[in-house]
C-alpha positions as protocol buffer text, in pm:
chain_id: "A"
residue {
  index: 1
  type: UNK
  ca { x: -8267 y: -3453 z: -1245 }
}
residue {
  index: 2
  type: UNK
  ca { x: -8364 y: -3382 z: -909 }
}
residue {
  index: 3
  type: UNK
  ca { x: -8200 y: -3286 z: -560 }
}
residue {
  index: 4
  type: UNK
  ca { x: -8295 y: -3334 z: -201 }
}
residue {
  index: 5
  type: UNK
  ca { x: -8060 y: -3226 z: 51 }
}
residue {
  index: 6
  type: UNK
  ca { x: -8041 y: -3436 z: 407 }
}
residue {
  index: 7
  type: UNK
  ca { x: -7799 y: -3224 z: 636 }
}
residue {
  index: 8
  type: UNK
  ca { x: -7783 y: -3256 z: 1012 }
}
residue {
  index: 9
  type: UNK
  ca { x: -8066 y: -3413 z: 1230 }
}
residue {
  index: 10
  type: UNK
  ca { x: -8329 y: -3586 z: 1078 }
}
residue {
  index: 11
  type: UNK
  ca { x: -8645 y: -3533 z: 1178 }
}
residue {
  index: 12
  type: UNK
  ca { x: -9041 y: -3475 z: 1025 }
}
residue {
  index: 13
  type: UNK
  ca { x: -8938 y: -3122 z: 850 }
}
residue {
  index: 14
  type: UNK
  ca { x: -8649 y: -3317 z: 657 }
}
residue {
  index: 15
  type: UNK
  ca { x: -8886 y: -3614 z: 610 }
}
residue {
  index: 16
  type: UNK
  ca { x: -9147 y: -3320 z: 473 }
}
residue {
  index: 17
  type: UNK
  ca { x: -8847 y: -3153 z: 308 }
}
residue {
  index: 18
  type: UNK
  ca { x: -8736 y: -3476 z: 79 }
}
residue {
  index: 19
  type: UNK
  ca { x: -9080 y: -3591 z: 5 }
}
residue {
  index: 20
  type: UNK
  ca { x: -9164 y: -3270 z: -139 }
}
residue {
  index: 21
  type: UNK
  ca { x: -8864 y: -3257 z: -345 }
}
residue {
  index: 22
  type: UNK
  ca { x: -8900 y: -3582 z: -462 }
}
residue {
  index: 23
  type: UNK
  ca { x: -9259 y: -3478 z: -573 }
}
residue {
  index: 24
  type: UNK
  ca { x: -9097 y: -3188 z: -709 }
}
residue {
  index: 25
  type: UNK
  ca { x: -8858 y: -3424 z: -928 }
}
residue {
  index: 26
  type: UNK
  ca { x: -9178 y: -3654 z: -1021 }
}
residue {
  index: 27
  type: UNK
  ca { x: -9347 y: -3355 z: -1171 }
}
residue {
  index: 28
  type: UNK
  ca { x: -9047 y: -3199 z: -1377 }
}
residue {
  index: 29
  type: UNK
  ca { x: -9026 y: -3505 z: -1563 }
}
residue {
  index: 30
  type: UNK
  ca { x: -8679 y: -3599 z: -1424 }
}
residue {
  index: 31
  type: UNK
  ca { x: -8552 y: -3896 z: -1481 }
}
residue {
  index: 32
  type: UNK
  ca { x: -8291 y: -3883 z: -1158 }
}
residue {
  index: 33
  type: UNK
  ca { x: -8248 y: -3821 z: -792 }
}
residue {
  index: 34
  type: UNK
  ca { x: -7965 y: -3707 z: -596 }
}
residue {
  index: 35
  type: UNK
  ca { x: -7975 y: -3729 z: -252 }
}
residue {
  index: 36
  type: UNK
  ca { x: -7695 y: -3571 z: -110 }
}
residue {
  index: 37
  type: UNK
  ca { x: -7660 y: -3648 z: 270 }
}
residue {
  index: 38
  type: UNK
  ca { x: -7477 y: -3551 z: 559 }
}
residue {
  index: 39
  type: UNK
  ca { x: -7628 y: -3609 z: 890 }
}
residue {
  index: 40
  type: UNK
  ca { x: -7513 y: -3815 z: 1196 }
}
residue {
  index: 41
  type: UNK
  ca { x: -7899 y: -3976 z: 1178 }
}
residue {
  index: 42
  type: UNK
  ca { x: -8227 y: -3861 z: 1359 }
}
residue {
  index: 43
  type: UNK
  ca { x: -8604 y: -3940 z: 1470 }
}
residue {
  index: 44
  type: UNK
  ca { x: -8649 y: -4346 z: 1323 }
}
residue {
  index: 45
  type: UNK
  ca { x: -8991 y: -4255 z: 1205 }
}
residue {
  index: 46
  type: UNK
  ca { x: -8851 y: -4008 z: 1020 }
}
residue {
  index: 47
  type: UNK
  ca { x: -8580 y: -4193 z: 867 }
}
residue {
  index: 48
  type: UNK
  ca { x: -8841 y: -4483 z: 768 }
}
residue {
  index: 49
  type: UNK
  ca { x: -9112 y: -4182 z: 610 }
}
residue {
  index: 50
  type: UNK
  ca { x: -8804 y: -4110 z: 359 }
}
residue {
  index: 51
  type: UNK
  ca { x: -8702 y: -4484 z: 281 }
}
residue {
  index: 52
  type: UNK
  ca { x: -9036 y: -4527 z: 202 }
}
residue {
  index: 53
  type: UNK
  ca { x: -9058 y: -4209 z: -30 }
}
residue {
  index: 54
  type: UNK
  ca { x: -8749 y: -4307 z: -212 }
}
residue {
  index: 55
  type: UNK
  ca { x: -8865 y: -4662 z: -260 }
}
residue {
  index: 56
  type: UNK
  ca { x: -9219 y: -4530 z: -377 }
}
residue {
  index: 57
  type: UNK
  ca { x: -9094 y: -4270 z: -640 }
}
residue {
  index: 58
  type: UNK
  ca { x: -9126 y: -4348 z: -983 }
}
residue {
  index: 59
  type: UNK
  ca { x: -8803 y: -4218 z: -1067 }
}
residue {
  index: 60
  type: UNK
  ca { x: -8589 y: -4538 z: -1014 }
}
residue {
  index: 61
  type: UNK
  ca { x: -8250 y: -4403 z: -1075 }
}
residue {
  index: 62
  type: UNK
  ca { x: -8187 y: -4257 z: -722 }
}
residue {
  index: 63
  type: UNK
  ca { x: -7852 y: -4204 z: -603 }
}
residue {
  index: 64
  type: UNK
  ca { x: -7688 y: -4151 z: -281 }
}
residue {
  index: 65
  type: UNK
  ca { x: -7431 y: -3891 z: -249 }
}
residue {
  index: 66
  type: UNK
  ca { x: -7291 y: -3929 z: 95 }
}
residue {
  index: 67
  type: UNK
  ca { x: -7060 y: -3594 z: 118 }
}
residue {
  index: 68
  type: UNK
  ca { x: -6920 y: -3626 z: 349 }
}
residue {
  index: 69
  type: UNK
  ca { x: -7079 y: -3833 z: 625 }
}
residue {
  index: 70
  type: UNK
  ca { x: -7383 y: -4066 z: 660 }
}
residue {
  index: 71
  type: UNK
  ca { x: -7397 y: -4213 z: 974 }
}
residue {
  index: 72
  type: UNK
  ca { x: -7752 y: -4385 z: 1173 }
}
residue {
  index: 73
  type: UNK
  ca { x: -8059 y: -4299 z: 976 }
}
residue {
  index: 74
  type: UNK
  ca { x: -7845 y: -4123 z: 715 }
}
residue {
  index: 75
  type: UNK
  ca { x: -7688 y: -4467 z: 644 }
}
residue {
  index: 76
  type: UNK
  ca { x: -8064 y: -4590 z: 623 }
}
residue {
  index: 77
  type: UNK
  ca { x: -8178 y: -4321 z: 364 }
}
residue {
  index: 78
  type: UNK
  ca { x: -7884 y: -4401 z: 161 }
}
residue {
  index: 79
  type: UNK
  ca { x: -7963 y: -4767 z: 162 }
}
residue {
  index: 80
  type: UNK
  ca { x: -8289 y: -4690 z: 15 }
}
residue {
  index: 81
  type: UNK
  ca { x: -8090 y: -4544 z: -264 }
}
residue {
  index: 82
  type: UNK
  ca { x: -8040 y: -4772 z: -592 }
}
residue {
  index: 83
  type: UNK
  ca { x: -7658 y: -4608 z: -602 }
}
residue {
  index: 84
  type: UNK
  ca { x: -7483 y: -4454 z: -355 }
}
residue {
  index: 85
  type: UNK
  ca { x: -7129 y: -4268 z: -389 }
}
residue {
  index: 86
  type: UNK
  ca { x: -6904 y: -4081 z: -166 }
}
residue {
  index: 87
  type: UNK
  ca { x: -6711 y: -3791 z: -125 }
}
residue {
  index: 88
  type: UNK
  ca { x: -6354 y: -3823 z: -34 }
}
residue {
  index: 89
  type: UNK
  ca { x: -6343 y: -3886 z: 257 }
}
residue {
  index: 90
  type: UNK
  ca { x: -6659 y: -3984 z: 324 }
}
residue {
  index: 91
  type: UNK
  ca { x: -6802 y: -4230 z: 609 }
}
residue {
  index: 92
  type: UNK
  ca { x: -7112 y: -4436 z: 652 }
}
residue {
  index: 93
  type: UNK
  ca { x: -7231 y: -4687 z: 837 }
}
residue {
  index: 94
  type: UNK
  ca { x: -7352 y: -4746 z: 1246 }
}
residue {
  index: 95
  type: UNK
  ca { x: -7700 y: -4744 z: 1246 }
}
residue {
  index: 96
  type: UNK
  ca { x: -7745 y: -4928 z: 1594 }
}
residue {
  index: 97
  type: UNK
  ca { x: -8072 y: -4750 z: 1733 }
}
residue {
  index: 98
  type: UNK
  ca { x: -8007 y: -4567 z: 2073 }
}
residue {
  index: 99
  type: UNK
  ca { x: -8168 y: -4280 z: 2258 }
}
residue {
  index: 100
  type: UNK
  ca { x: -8077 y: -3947 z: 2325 }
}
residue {
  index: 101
  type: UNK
  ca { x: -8147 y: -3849 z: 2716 }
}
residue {
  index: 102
  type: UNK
  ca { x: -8019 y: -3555 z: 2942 }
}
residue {
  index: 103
  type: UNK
  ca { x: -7701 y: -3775 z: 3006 }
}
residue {
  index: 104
  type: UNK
  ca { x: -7640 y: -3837 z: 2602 }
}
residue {
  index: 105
  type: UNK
  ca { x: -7620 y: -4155 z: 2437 }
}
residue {
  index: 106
  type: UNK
  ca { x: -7793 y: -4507 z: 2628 }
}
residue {
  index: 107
  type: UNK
  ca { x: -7837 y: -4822 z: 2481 }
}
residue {
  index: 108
  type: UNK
  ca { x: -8200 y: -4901 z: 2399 }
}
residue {
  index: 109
  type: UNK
  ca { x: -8398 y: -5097 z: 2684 }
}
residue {
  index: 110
  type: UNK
  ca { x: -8490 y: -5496 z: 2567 }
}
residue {
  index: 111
  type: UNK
  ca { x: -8829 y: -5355 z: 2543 }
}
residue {
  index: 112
  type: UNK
  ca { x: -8767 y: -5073 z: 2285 }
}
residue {
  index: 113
  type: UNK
  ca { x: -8517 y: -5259 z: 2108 }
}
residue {
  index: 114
  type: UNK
  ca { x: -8833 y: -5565 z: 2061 }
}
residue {
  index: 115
  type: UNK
  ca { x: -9087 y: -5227 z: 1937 }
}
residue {
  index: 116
  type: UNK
  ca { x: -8759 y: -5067 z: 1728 }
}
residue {
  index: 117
  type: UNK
  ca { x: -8513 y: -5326 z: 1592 }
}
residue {
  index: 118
  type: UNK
  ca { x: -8744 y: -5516 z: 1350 }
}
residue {
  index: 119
  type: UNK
  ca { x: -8876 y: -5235 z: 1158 }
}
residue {
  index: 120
  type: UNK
  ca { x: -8502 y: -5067 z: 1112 }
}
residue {
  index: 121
  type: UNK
  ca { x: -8434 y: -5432 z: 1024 }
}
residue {
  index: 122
  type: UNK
  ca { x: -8713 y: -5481 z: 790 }
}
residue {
  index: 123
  type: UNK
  ca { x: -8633 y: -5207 z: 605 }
}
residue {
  index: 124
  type: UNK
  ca { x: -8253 y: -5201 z: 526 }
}
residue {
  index: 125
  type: UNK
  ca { x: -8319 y: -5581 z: 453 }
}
residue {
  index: 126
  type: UNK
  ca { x: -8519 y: -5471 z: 187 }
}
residue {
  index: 127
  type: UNK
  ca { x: -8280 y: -5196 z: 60 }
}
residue {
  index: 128
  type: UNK
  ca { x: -8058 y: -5475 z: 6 }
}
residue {
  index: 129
  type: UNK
  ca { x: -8289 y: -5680 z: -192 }
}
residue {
  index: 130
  type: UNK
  ca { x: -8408 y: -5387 z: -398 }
}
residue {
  index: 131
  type: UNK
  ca { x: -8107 y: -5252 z: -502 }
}
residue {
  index: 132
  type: UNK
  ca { x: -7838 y: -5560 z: -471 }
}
residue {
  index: 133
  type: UNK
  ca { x: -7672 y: -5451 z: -186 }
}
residue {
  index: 134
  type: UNK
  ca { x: -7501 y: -5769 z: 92 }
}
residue {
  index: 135
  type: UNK
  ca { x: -7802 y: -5810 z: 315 }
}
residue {
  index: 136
  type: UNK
  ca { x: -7565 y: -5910 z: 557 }
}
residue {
  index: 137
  type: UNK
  ca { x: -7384 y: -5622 z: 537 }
}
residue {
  index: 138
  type: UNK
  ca { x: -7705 y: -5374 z: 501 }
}
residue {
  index: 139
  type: UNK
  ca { x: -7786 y: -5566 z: 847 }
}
residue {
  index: 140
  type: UNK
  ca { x: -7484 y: -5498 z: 1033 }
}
residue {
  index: 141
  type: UNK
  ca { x: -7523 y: -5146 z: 1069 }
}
residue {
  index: 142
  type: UNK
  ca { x: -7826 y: -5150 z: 1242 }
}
residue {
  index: 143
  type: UNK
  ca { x: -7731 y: -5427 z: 1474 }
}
residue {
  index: 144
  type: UNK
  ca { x: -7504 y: -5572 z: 1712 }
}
residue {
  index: 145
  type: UNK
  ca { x: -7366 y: -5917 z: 1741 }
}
residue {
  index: 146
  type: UNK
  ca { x: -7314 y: -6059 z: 1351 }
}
residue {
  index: 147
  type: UNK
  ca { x: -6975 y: -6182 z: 1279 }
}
residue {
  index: 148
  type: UNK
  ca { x: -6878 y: -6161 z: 873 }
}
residue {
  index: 149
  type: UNK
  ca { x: -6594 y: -6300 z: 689 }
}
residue {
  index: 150
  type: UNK
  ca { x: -6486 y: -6152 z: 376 }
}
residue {
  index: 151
  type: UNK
  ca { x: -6411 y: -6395 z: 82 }
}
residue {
  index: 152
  type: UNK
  ca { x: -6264 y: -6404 z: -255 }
}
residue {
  index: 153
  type: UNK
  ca { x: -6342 y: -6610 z: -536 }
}
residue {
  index: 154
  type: UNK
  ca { x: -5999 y: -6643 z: -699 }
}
residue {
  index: 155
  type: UNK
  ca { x: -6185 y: -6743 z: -1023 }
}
residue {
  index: 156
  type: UNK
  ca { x: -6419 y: -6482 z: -1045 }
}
residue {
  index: 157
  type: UNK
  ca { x: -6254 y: -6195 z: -829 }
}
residue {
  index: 158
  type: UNK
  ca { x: -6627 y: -6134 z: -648 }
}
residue {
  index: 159
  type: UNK
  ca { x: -6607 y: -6080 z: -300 }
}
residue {
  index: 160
  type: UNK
  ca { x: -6894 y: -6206 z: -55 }
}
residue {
  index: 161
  type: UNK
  ca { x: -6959 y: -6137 z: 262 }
}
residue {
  index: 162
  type: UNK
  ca { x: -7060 y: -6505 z: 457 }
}
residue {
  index: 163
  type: UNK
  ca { x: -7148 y: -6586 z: 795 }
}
residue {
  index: 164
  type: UNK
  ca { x: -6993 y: -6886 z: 1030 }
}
residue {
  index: 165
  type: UNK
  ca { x: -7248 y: -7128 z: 937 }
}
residue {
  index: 166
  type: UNK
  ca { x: -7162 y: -7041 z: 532 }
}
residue {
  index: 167
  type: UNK
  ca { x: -6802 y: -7051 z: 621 }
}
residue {
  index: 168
  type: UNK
  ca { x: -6792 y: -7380 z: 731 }
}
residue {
  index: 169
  type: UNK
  ca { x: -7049 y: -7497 z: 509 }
}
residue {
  index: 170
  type: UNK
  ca { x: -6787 y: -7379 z: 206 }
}
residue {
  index: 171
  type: UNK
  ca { x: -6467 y: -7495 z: 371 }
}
residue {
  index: 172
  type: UNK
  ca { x: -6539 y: -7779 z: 665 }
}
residue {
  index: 173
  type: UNK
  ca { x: -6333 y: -7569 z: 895 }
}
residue {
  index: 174
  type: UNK
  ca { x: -6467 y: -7283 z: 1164 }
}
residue {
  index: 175
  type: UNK
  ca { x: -6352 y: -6945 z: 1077 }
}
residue {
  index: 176
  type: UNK
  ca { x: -6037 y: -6749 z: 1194 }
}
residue {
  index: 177
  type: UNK
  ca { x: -6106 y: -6513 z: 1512 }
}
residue {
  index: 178
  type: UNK
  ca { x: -5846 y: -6231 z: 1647 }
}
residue {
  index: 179
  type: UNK
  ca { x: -5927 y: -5990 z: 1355 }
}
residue {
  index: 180
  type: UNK
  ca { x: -6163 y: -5789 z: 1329 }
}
């Protein structure tokens, strides 16, 4: 198998980095990818040149080894993944686009969220298809706003993740609030 390490801020040189592993792995004749991440998230473009590299490989079997934190466009890259495991602990998740100015952290203007929200959303939407992930769920991290209720199928034991309009739809009542 192959390995690709995404540590720290991502930017073009990791996007360079993992492509030319996964090249690497392509030409070896492996039959695997590991991916193992740690990285609070980076440059989008970035993040969206490796999605796209790990969606184009040839070697299906990619896996996600979050160890121990994938956060923002870490989250993304792991999406991309067909599998994706954690170390313990491990965290993943909030991928809500923001930008990085000489007083830190600032919510994106209506403008760049319009230019950067559909492609992020694009995307991890079609993580989720790829690879069976909630879509729902895949959508969440990247933005705000999307209530989810968690529920079980006592015949099956499967969990799904439904919105309001699927709760009621399922049970002719609006869903509890107070919770998160």
């Amino acid at each position: 198998g192959g390995r690709a390490l995404v540590k720290g801020g991502i930017d073009r040189i990791t996007s360079m980095s993992v492509q030319r592993r996964l090249d690497d792995a392509v030409d070896s004749g492996a039959d695997a990818v590991v991916l193992e991440i740690d990285s609070p998230g980076g440059e989008i473009g970035a993040v969206l040149e490796i999605s796209a590299a790990i969606k184009a490989s040839p070697i299906a079997n990619t896996v996600a080894w979050v160890n121990p934190q994938a956060y923002s466009g870490g989250a993304i890259i792991a999406l991309a993944c067909a599998e994706i495991v954690t170390s313990d602990p491990g965290a993943m998740g909030d991928a809500f686009p923001v930008t990085i100015g000489t007083q830190g952290l600032k919510a994106l203007t209506p403008d760049q969220r319009t230019k950067l929200l559909p492609p992020l959303l694009q995307d991890v939407t079609d993580s989720a298809r790829r690879n069976g992930y909630d879509e729902f769920l895949v959508q969440i991290i990247v933005t705000d706003g999307i209530e989810l209720w968690a529920i079980r199928d006592t015949q099956t034991g499967r969990t799904l993740l439904v919105n309001e309009d699927e709760y009621v739809a399922l049970f002719g009542v609006a869903p509890p609030r107070g919770r998160p």
